[in-house]
MIROGU-154905 format. One record per residue (C-alpha): x, y, z. Coordinates in Angstrom, 2 decimals. Example, Ala and Ser with C-alpha at 12.3 -4.5 7.8 and 13.67 -1.06 7.14 Angstrom:
BEGIN
{{12.30 -4.50 7.80}}
{{13.67 -1.06 7.14}}
***
This chain:
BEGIN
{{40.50 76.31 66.87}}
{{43.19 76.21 64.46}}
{{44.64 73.02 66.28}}
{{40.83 71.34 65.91}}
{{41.25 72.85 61.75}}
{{44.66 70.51 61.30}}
{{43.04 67.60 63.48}}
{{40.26 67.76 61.09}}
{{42.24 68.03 58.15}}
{{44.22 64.93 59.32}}
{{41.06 63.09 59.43}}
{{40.12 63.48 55.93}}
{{43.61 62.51 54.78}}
{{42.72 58.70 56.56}}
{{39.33 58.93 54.98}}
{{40.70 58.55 51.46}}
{{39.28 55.60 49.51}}
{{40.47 52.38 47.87}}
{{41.11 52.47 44.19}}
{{38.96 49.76 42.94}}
{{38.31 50.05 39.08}}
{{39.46 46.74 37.53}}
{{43.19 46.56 35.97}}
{{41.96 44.39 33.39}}
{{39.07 46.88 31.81}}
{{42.28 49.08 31.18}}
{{44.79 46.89 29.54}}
{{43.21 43.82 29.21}}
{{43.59 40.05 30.90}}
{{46.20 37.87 29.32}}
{{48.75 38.16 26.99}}
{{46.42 36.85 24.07}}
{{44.13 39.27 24.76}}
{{46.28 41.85 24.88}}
{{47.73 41.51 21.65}}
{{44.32 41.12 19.99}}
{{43.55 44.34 21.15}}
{{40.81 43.51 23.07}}
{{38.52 41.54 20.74}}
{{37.81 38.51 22.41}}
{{33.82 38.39 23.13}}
{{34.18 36.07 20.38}}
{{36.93 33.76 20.89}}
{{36.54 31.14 23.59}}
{{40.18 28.96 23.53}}
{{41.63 31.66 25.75}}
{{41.70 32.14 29.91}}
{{40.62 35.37 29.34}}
{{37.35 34.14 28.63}}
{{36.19 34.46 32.34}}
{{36.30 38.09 32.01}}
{{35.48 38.93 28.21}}
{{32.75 36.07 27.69}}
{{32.03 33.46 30.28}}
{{29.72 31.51 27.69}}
{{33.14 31.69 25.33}}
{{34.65 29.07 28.00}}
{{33.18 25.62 26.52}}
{{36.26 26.13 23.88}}
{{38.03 24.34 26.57}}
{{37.94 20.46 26.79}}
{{41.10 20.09 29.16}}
{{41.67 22.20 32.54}}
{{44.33 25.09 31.56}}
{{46.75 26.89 34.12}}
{{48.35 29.97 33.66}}
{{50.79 32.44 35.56}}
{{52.08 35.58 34.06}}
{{53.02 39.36 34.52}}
{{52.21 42.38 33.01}}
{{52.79 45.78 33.72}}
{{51.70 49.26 31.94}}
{{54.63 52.14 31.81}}
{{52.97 55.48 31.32}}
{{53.91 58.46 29.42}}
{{51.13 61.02 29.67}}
{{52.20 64.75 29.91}}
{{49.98 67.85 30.72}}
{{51.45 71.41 30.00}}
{{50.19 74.49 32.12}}
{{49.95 77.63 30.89}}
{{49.72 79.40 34.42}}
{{52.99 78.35 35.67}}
{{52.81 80.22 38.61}}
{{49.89 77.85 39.63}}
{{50.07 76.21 43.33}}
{{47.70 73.44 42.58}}
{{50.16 70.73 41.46}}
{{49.29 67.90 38.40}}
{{48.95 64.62 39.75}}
{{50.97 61.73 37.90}}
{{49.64 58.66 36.29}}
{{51.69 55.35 37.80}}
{{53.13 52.36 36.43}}
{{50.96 49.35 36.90}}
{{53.17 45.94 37.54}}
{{51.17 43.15 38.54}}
{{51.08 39.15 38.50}}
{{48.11 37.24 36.58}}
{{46.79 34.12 37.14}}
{{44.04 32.40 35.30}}
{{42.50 28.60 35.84}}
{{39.49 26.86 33.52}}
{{38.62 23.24 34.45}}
{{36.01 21.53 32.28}}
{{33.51 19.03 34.51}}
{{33.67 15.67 33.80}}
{{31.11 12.90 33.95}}
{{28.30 11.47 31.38}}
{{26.17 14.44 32.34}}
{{28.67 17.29 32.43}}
{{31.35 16.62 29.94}}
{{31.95 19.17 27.41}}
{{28.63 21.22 28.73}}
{{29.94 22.94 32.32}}
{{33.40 24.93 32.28}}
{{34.81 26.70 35.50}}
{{37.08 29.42 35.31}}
{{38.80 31.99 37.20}}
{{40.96 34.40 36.65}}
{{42.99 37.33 38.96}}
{{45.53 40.02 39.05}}
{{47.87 41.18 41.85}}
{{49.68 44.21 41.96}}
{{53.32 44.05 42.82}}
{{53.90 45.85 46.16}}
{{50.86 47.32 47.77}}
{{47.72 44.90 47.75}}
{{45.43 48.21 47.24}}
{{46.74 51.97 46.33}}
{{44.36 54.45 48.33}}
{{44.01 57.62 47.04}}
{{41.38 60.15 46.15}}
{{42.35 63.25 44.04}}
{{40.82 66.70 44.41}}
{{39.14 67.95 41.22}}
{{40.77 70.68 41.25}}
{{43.89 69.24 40.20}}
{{44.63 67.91 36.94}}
{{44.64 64.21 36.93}}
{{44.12 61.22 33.61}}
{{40.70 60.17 35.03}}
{{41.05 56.65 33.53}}
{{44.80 56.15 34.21}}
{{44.35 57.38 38.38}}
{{45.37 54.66 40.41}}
{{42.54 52.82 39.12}}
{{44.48 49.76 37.98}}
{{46.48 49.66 41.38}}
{{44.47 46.67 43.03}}
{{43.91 43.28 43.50}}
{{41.57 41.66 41.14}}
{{39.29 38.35 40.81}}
{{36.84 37.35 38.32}}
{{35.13 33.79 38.32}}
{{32.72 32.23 35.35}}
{{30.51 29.39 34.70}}
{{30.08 28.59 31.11}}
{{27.30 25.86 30.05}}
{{26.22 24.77 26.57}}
{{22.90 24.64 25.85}}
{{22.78 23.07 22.64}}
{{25.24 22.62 20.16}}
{{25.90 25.97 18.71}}
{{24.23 27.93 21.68}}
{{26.67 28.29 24.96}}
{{25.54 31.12 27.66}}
{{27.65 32.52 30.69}}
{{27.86 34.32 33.94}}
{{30.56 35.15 36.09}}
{{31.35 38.04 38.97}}
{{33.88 40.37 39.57}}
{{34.65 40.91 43.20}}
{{34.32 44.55 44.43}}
{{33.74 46.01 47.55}}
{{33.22 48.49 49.75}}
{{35.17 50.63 52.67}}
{{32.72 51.41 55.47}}
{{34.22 53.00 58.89}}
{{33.55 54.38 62.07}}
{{35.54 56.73 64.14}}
{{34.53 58.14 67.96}}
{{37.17 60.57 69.75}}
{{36.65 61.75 73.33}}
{{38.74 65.30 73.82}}
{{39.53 67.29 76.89}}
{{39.53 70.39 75.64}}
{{40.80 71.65 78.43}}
{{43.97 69.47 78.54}}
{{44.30 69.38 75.06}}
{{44.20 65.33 76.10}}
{{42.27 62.51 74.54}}
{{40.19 60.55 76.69}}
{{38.75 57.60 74.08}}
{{39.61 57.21 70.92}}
{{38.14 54.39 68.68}}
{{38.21 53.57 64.94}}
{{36.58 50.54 63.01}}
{{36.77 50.13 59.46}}
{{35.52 47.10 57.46}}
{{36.23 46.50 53.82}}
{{33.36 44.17 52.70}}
{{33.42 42.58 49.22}}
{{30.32 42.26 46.94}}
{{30.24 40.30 43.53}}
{{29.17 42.66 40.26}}
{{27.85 40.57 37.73}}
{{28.77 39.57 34.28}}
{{27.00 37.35 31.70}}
{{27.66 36.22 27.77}}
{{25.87 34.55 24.97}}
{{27.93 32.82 21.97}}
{{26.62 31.45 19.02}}
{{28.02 29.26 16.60}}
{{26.22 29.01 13.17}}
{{29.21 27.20 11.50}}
{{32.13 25.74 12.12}}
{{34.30 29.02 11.16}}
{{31.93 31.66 12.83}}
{{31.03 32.19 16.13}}
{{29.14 35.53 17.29}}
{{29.32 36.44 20.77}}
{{27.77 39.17 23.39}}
{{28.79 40.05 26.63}}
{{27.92 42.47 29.31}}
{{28.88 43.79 32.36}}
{{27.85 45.53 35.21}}
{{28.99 48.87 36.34}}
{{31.09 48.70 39.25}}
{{31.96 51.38 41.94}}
{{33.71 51.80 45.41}}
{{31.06 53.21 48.22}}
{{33.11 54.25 51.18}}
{{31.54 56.04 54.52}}
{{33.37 57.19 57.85}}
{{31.56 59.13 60.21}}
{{33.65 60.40 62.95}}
{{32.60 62.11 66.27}}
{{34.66 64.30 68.13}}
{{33.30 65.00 71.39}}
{{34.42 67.77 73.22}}
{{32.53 67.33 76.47}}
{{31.02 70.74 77.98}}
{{31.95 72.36 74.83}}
{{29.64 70.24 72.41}}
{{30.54 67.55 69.87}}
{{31.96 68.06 65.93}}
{{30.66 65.51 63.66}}
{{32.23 65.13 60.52}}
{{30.35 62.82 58.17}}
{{32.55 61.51 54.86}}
{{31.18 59.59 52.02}}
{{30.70 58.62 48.69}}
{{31.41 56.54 45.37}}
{{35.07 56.56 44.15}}
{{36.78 54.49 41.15}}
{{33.94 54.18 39.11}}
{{32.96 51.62 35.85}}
{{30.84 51.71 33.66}}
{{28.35 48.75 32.24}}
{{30.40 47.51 28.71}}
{{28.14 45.98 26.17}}
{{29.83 43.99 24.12}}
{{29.17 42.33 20.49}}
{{31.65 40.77 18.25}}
{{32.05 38.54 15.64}}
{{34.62 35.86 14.82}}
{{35.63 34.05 11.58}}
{{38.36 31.53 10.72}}
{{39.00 31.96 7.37}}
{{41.55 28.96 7.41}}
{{42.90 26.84 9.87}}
{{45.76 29.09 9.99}}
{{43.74 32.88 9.66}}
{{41.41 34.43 12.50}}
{{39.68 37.54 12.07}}
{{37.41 39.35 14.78}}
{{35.57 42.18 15.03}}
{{33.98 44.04 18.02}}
{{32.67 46.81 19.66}}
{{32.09 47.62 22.85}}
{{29.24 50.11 24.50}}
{{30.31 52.31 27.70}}
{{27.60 54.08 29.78}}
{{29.74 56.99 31.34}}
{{27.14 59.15 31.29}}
{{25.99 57.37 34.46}}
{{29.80 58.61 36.15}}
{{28.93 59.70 39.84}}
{{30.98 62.49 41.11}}
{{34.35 61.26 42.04}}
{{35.08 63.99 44.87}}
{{34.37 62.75 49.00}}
{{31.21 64.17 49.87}}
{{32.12 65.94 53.15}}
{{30.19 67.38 55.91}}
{{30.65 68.94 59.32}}
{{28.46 69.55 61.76}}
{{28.68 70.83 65.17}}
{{26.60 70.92 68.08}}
{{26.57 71.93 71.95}}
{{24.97 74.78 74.09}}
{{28.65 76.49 73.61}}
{{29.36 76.13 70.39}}
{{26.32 77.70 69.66}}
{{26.01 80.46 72.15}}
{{29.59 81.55 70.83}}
{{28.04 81.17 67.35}}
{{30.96 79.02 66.15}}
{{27.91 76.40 65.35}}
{{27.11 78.34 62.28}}
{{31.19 79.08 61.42}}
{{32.13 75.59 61.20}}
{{29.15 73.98 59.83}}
{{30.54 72.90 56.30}}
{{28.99 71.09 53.13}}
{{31.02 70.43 50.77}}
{{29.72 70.77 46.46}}
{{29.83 68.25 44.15}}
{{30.27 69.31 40.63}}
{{28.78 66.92 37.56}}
{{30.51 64.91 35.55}}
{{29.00 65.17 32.20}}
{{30.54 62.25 30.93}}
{{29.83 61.11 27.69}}
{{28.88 57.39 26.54}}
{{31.26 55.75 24.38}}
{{32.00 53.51 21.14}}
{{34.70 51.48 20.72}}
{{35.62 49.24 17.56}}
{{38.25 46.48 17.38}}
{{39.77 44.68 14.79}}
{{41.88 42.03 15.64}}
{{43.19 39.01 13.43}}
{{45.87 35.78 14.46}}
{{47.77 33.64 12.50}}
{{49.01 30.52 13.00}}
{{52.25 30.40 11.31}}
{{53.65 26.88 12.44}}
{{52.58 24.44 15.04}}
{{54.87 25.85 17.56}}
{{54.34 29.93 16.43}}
{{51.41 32.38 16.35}}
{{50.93 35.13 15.78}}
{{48.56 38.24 15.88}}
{{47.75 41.92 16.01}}
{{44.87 44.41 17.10}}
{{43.81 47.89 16.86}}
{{41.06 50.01 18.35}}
{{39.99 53.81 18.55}}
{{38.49 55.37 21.85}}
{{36.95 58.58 21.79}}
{{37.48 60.86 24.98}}
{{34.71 60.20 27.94}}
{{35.32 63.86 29.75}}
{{33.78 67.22 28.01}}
{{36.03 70.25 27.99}}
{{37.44 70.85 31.57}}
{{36.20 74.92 31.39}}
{{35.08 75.17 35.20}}
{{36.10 73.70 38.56}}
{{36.60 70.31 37.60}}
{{40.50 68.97 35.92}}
{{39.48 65.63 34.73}}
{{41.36 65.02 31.90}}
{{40.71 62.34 28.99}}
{{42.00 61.79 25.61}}
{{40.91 60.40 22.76}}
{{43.03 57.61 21.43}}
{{44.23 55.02 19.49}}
{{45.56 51.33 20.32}}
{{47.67 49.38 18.83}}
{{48.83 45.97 19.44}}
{{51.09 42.74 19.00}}
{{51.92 39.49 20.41}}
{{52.90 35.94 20.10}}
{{52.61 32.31 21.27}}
{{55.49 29.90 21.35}}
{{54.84 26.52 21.82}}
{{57.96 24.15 23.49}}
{{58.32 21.10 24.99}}
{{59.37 21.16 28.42}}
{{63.42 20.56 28.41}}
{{63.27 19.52 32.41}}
{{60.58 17.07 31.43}}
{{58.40 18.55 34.60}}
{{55.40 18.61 32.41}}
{{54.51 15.72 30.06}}
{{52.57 18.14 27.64}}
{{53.81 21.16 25.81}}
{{53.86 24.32 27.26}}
{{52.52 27.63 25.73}}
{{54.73 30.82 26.40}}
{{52.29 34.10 25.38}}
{{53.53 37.55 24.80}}
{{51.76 40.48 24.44}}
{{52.07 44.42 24.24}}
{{50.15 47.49 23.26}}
{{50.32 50.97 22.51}}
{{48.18 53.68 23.45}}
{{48.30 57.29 21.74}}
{{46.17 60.11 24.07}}
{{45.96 62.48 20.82}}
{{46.64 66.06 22.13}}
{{43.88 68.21 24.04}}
{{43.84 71.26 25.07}}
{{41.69 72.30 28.18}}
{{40.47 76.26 28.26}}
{{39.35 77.46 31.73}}
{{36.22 79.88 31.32}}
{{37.40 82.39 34.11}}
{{41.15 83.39 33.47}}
{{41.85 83.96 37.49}}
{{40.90 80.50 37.39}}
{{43.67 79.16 39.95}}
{{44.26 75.88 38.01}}
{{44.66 77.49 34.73}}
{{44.52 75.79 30.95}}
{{46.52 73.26 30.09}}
{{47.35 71.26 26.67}}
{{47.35 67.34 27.56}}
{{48.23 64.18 25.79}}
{{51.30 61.28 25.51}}
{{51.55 57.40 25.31}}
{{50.75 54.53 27.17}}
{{52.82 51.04 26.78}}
{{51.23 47.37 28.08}}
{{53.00 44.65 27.84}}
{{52.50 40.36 28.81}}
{{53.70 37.00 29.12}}
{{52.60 34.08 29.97}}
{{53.13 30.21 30.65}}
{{49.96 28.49 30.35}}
{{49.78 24.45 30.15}}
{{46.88 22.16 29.53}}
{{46.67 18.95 31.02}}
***
C-alpha cells in the first residue's frame, strides 16, 4: 500500500493545471498603455485597442504593425512569524515575454474608414505555458501566481455606426486541459500490463465587446467589458488492479481564474498637444471559484472491500471559499505631445485588496496598492531606409506598491502560521510600431 500511496501521489503531481489568466489584465498590452496606467477604454490610436476597447479601433485609417517586449520583475516579500513552519512560501516569478499587435483598416467604397481588424498577442520567453497549481495552504500572491506565464491572443472587429457612434467585439482565446489516464497493474508482479494517457488542451474564445462615443471633436467616452475567463481541467485515471479491484482517482476543477472588468472612461484633448483620461474599471471577484484541484478517490473490488480497505482509501477532498471581494479601480492618465518626434505621458491608479483576512485554512494573499506609471514615444526616420515612413519607438514602465498586510491565523497551532506581507512590482515596455 504505501508503494500504491507514492504512485498516487505521483499522479496528482502530472494532474497540475495550465496557468491561463491573461498577462495583459496584469500589466497591461503595449507600451502606451502601460505608461497611461491603464486608461485606455477611451483612446482608440493605440494597438492596444483590441484588448481595452475593440470599438476604440476606427482611430486607425492605415494598417499598424508592432513587435515589442516587456517583462515584470517582482519584489513581493512575506514574513512568517512561525519560523519553524514546514509549509514553505511560494515565490512570485518574473514575467518576460514578446508582444505583437496588428490593426488593418478594410478598404473599399463600402468599408473604408467603417471596419477595423485587429489582433494582438503575447509570448512568454521560454516555456509556452507554466503549469502549476499551489496548495492553499501555502502562502502564495494570488494575482501575481504564475498567472501571467502564458501565451496570449486577443482579436477585435471594430465598425462605426455613425459618425460619433463606433461599437466592438473581440475574443480572447482560453482553453481548457481535459485528460484521460487507464493503468493495468499486476499486483502480484508489481508489473504494469497497459498503461494509457490522453490529454487534449482545447481552446475556447471568451468574449469582449466596447461602445465609444464621440460628442465632439476633443471628447470621446468609451465602455468596455469583458468576460470572466477560467481554466477547467479534468483527468480521471483508473488503476486497475485485476482480482484485487480497481482505484479510481477522479481530478478536476477551475484554476487561474478572471473576473468580468467593466469598464467606463472618459477622454478629453484639451489641446492638440494635452490628453487627459479618466477611468474606472469594475471587477466581479466575488464570483472567484475555489482555486484548489478537486480530488477524489474511489475504490472498488470484492477484495478491497472484504479487507475493508474500500472505506480506508476512499478520499474527498474540501474546498474552502474564497470570499473574494468585488473591486474599484480609478485611473488617471494624461499625454503630452511635446514635439513632433516626442511624447510623452504618465498614469496612476489605486487597487484595493480582492482577498479578506487569511484567518483559516486558506494563504491567499493580496495587497492593496498603488500604480504608478511613465513612458514615451520617439518618432525617427528609418536611417537604413527599410521603411519609407517613420517609425514609432514606445517605452513604457510602471510601479506597483502592495502596501503592507498582515495576515492573523485564528488557531495559533495553525501549521502555516501569520505572516506580515507586502513589496513592489516593476513593468516595463518597448516597442517599434510602423504604419503604412
Amino acid at each position: 500500500m504505501k508503494t500504491l500511496s507514492r504512485f498516487l501521489a505521483a499522479l496528482l503531481v502530472c494532474a497540475a493545471p495550465a496557468a491561463f489568466a491573461n498577462p495583459f489584465e496584469l500589466y497591461g498590452f503595449t507600451p502606451r498603455a502601460l505608461g497611461m496606467g491603464g486608461a485606455m477604454t477611451a483612446i482608440g490610436d493605440d494597438l492596444g485597442a483590441s484588448f481595452y476597447n475593440p470599438s476604440a479601433l476606427l482611430g486607425h485609417g492605415k494598417t499598424e504593425f508592432g513587435l515589442g517586449f516587456a517583462d515584470t520583475l517582482t519584489r513581493l516579500y512575506v514574513d512568517r512569524s512561525s519560523g519553524g513552519s514546514t509549509i514553505a512560501t511560494s515565490q512570485a516569478e518574473n514575467t518576460p515575454r514578446f508582444e505583437l499587435g496588428l490593426i488593418f483598416p478594410l478598404g473599399g467604397k463600402l468599408l473604408k474608414d467603417r471596419v477595423v481588424l485587429a489582433i494582438g498577442g503575447g509570448h512568454p520567453v521560454g516555456s509556452l505555458i507554466r503549469v502549476q497549481t499551489v496548495d492553499q495552504s501555502r502562502p502564495q500572491f494570488y494575482m501575481y501566481q504564475s498567472k501571467a506565464q502564458r501565451f496570449a491572443l486577443n482579436a477585435a472587429l471594430g465598425i462605426k455606426i455613425i459618425d460619433g457612434l463606433s461599437v466592438g467585439a473581440g475574443v480572447q482565446i482560453t482553453a481548457e486541459q481535459l485528460g484521460k489516464v487507464n493503468f493495468k497493474l499486476d499486483v502480484a508482479s508489481r508489473q504494469f500490463i497497459s498503461r494509457d494517457i490522453t490529454v487534449d488542451l482545447n481552446t475556447a474564445p471568451t468574449p469582449t465587446a466596447g461602445i465609444l462615443i464621440e460628442p465632439g471633436e476633443m471628447v470621446k467616452i468609451g465602455l468596455s467589458w469583458r468576460k470572466e475567463a477560467q481554466l477547467y481541467y479534468e483527468q480521471p485515471t483508473t488503476i486497475d488492479l485485476g482480482d484485487v479491484g480497481a482505484l479510481k482517482l477522479d481530478v478536476s476543477g477551475l484554476a487561474q481564474y478572471w473576473p468580468h472588468v467593466f469598464s467606463g472612461a472618459v477622454s478629453i484633448k484639451f489641446s492638440p498637444r494635452l490628453l487627459l483620461a479618466v477611468q474606472a474599471d469594475y471587477y466581479l471577484w466575488s464570483r472567484a471559484p475555489n482555486d484548489q484541484v478537486h480530488v477524489t478517490v474511489t475504490p472498488s473490488g470484492p477484495i478491497l472491500t472484504a479487507l475493508g480497505l474500500d472505506a480506508l482509501l476512499k478520499v474527498d477532498s474540501t474546498d474552502a471559499r474564497m470570499g473574494f471581494a468585488n473591486i474599484l479601480i480609478p485611473h488617471l492618465a494624461a499625454e503630452y505631445q511635446l514635439s513632433d518626434w516626442l511624447a510623452l505621458r504618465a498614469g496612476a491608479s489605486i487597487r484595493p485588496a480582492v482577498t479578506p483576512d487569511q484567518s483559516g485554512p486558506t494563504n491567499y494573499l493580496d495587497n492593496s496598492s498603488e500604480s504608478f506609471s511613465l513612458g514615451a514615444t520617439l518618432r525617427f526616420t528609418d536611417p537604413l531606409e527599410v521603411f519609407s515612413e517613420p517609425v514609432s519607438f514606445d517605452l513604457g514602465s510602471q510601479l506597483i506598491i502592495a502596501n503592507q498586510r498582515t495576515a492573523k491565523k485564528a488557531q495559533l497551532a495553525d501549521p502555516t502560521g501569520s505572516s506580515t506581507y507586502g513589496g513592489t512590482l516593476f513593468s516595463f515596455a518597448a516597442m517599434l510600431r510602423y504604419l503604412y
